[in-house]
N, C-alpha and C positions, 0 to 999 in steps of 0.2 A: 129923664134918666141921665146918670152921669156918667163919663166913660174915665176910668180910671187905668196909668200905665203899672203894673204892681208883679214887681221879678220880671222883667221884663215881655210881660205880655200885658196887651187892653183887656180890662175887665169892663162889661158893663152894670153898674149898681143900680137896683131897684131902691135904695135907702133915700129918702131925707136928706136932701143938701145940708141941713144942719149937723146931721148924725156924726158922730164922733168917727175918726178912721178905726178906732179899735171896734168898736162894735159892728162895724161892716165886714174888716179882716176877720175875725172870728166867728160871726153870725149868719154872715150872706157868703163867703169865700172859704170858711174852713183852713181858714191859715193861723192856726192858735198859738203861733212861737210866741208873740207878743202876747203880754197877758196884764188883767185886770187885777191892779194893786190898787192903791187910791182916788182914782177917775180926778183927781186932781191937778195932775201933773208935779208931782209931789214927791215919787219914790222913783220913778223911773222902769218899772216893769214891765213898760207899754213900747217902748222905745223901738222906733221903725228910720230908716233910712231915707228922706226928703232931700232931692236933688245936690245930696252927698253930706247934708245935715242931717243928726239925729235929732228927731222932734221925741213929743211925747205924742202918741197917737188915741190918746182917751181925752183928750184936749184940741185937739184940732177936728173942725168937721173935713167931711169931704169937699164943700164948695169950693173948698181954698186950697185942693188938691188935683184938679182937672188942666192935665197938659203937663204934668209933672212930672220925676222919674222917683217911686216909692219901690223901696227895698226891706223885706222883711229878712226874717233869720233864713226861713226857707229861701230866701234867692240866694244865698251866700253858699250853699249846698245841699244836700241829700244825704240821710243815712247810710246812703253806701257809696256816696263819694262826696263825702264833707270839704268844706272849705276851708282855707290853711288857719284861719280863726277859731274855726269849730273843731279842726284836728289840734291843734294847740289848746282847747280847753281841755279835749277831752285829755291829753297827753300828761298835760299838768295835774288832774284831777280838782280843775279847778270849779267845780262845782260840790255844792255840798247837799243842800233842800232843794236847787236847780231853778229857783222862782224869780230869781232876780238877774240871772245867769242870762236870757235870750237880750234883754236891754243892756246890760251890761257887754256882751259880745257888738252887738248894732251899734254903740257909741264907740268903741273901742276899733272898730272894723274904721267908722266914719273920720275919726281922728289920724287911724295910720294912711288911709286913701289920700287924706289932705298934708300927711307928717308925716311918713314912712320912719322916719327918726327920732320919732319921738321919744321926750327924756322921760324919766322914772315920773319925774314933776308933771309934766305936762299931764302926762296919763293919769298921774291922781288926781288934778287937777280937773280933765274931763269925766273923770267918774263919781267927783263931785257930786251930782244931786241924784246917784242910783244910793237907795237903803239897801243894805243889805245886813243881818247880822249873823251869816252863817261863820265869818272868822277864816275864812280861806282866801281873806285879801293878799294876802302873799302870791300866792300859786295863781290867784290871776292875775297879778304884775309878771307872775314868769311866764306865764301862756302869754299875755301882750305882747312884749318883748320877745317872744320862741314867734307867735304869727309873724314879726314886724321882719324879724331875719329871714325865715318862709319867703315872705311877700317880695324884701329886697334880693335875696339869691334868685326866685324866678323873674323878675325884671330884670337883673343884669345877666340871666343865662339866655332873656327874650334878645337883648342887644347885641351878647355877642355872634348869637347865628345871624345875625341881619348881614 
């Protein structure tokens, strides 16, 4: 059995150390934000949060995930208290079909934790290998940029009550 750390709590997996991480989060876990696009690593639909890297999770097994810290859409927040990523999408309406939208927020989340500044470039640059062709790439460069401000107002309003 493998014991996995996934939104911050230990999960223990009955799956196959070979087993893909998407097919354990979806099938053993009930965590379906990440979602089955081309089991390739190819389009990006799968994309989960690996110790602050976005991997593709239909491509990676579990062996190579034990002792980790995995972050799916669900840890980033809840339906009734979303995450400033998740309230910036939803602000923007930057969702259109919504299937490419949960790996597209997890790379975007992983990039500003590591960039908080990140430029227009960068961020296309990390969005890079998500398909999408619903045509509201605008409105998720302005949700990027709307979380990235979020993000940096409550870290400088964390510093100045210290």
């Amino acid at each position: 059995m493998t014991t996995l750390t996934i939104n911050g709590e230990s999960r223990s997996i009955k799956a196959s150390p070979d087993t893909p991480l998407l097919y354990v989060l979806r099938d053993e876990l009930a965590l379906n934000a990440a979602k089955y696009g081309c089991g390739l690593g190819q389009c990006g639909a799968c994309t989960v949060i690996v110790d602050g890297k976005a991997i593709f999770s239909c491509i990676t097994p579990v062996m190579l995930l034990e002792g980790r810290t995995i972050t799916t859409l669900e840890g980033l927040g809840s339906p009734d208290a979303p995450g400033p990523m998740q309230r910036a999408f939803l602000a923007e309406q930057a969702a259109q079909c919504g299937y490419c939208i949960p790996g597209m927020i997890m790379r975007a989340q992983a990039l500003l934790n590591r960039d908080p500044h990140a430029t227009d470039e960068s961020i296309k640059g990390e969005l890079q290998p998500h398909l999408c062709r619903c045509g509201t790439h605008m409105r998720i460069l302005r949700a990027i940029r709307r979380a990235a401000e979020e993000m940096k107002l409550k870290t400088a309003d964390a510093r100045t009550r210290r």
